[in-house]
C-alpha positions as CSV (number, residue, x, y, z in Angstrom):
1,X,29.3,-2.1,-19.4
2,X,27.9,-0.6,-16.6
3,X,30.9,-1.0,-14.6
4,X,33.1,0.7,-17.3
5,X,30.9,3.6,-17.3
6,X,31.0,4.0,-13.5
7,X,34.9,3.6,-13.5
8,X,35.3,5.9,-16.3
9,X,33.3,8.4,-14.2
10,X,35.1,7.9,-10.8
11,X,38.2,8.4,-13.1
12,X,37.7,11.8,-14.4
13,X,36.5,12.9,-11.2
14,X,39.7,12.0,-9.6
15,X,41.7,14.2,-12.5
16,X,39.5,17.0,-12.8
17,X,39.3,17.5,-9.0
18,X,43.2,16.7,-9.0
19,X,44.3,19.0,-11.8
20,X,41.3,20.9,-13.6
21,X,39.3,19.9,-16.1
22,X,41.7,21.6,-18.4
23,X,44.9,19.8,-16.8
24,X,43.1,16.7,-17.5
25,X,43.0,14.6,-20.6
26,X,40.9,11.7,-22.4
27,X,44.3,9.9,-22.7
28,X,44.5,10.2,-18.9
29,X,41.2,9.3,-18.2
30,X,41.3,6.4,-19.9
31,X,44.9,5.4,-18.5
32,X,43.5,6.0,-14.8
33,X,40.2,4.0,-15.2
34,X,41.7,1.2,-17.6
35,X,39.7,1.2,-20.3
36,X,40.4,2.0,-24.4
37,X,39.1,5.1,-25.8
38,X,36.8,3.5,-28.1
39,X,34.8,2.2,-24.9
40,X,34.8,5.9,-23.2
41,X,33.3,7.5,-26.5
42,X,30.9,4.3,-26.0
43,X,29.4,6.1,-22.9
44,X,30.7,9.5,-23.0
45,X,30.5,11.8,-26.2
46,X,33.6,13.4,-24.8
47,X,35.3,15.1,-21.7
48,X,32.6,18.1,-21.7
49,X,29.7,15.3,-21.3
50,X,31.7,13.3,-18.4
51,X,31.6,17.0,-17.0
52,X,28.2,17.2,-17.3
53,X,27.5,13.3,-15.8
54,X,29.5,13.9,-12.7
55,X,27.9,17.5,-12.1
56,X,24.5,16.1,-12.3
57,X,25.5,13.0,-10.1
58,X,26.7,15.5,-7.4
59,X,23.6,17.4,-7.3
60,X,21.5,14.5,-7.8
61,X,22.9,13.2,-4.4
62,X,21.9,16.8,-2.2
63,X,18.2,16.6,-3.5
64,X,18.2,12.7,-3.1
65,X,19.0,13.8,0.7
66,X,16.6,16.8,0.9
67,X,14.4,14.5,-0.2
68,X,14.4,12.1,2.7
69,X,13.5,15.0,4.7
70,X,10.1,15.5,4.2
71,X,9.5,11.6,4.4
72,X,11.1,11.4,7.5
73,X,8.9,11.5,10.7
74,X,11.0,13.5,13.1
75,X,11.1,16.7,14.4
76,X,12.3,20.3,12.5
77,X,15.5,19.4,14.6
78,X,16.1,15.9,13.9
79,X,15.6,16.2,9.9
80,X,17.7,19.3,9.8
81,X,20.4,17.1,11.8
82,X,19.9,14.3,9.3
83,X,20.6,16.6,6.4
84,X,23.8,18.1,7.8
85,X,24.6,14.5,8.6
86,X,23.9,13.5,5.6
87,X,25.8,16.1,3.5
88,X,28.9,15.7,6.1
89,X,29.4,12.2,5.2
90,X,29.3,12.8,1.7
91,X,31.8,14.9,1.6
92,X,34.7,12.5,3.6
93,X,33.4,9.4,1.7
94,X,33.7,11.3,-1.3
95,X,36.0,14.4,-0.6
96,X,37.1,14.4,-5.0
97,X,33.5,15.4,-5.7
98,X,33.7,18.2,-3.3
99,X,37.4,19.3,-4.7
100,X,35.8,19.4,-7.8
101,X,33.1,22.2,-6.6
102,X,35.5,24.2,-4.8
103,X,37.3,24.7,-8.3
104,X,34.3,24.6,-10.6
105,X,33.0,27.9,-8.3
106,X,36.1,29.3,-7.6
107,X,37.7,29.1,-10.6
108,X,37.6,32.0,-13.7
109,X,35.1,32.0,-16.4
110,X,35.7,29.7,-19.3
111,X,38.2,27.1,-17.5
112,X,34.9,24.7,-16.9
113,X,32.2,24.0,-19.3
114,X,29.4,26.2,-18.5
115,X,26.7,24.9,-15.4
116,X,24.1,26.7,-13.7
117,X,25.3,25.6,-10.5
118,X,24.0,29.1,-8.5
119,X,20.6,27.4,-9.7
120,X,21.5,24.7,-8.0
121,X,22.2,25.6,-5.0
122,X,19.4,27.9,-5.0
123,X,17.1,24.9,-5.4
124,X,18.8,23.0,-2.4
125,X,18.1,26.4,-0.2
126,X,14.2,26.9,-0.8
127,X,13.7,23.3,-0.3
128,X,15.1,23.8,3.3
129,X,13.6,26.9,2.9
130,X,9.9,25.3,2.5
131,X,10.6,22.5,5.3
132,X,12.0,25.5,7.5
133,X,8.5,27.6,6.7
134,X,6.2,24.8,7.9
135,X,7.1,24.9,11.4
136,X,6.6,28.8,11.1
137,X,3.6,30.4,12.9
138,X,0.9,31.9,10.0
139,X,1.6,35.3,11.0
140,X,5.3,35.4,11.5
141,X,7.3,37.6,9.1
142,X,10.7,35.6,9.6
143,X,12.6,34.8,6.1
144,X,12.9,31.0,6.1
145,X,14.7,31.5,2.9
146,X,17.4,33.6,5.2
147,X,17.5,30.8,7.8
148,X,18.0,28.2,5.4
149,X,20.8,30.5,3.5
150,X,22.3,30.5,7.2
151,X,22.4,26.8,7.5
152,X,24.3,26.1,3.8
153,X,26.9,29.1,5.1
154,X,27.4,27.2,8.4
155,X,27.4,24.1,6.5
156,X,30.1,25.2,3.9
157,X,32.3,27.1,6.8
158,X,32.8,23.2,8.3
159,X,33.5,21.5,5.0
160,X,36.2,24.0,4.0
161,X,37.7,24.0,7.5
162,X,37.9,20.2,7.3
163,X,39.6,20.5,3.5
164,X,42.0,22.8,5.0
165,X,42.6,21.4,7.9
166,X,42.5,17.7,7.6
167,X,40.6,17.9,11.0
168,X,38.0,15.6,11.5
169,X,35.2,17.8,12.2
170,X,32.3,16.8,9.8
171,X,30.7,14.5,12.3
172,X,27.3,14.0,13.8
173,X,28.0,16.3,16.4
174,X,29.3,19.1,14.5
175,X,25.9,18.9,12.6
176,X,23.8,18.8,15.6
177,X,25.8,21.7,17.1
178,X,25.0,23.6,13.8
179,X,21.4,23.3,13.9
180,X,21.4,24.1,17.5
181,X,22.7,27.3,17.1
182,X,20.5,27.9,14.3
183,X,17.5,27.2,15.9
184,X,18.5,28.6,19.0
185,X,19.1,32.4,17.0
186,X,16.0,31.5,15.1
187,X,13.4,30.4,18.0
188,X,11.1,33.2,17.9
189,X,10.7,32.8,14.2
190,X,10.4,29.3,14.4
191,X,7.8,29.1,17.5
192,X,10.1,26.2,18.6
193,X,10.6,25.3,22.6
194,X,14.1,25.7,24.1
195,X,16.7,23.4,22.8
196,X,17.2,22.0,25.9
197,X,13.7,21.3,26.8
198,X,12.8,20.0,23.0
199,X,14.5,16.7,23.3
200,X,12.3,13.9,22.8
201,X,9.3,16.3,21.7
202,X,8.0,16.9,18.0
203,X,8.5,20.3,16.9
């Protein structure tokens, strides 16, 4: 059963990413993922509530990640990298989930079923935020909130390039680069040594 749940999901993730969530039907859904209606409406209540699933399973994944952050042992640097990372390869293992942000935000009022997903992201950034602020000095007046706002724009600038594109740019390289420059603008703030004298030190 659990199987057919996960199926159903990966399913209407494909259409709604594909064609909307209003171009996209139960009788499709069910179609694609090979399973009878009576066994979606076991799992699902309908296609709003498979919205809602797959919306919580995307966001559930970013603070899974920000959440290995502050257990990792590693400098500012390397768990910033590790996020990036982290985020990149979620996006070309599961590029639908992304498609189905970029439509859900950029998309008019009313075509998705309402989520707070501004209260979302807003979560994601203060968690940076708070890692960001812990390597601040006491008296320094720098906005981590700011920095980690910088990051997430960075961040989204490569993953729409890549959608565009087709180029494969979302690597651990790219993310390094990212926090490089970023800490490299932010140094005073952050009270951080030289990138290229940090190496193999713990910030």
């Amino acid at each position: 059963m659990r199987d057919a749940r996960n199926t159903i999901l990966k399913a209407a993730m494909e259409l709604f990413a594909r064609k909307g969530y209003a171009g996209s039907s139960i009788r499709e859904i069910c179609r694609l993922a090979g399973v009878t209606k009576p066994v979606l409406y076991y799992h699902f209540r309908g296609k709003e509530h498979l919205y809602q699933e797959l919306m919580l399973d995307i966001f559930n994944q970013s603070r899974k990640n920000l959440l290995r952050l502050f257990e990792y042992r590693g400098s500012l640097r390397d768990r910033l990298v590790l996020y990036v990372s982290s985020e990149f390869r979620n996006c070309t293992r599961d590029p639908n989930s992304v498609r189905l942000l970029f439509r859900m935000m950029f998309s008019p009022e009313g075509k998705y079923p309402r989520y707070n997903f501004v209260q979302e992201f807003k979560r994601e950034r203060e968690m940076i935020a708070q890692l960001i602020a812990q390597h601040m000095p006491k008296r320094s007046n720098a906005n981590s909130e700011l920095i980690s706002g910088a990051l997430m724009g960075m961040m989204l600038m490569q993953i729409l390039e890549y959608f565009f594109t087709g180029r494969r740019t979302l690597t651990r390289r790219t993310a390094e680069k990212l926090v490089d420059l970023l800490m490299r603008n932010s140094s005073s703030a952050l009270a951080i040594i030289p990138i290229g004298k940090a190496r193999g030190c713990r910030i």
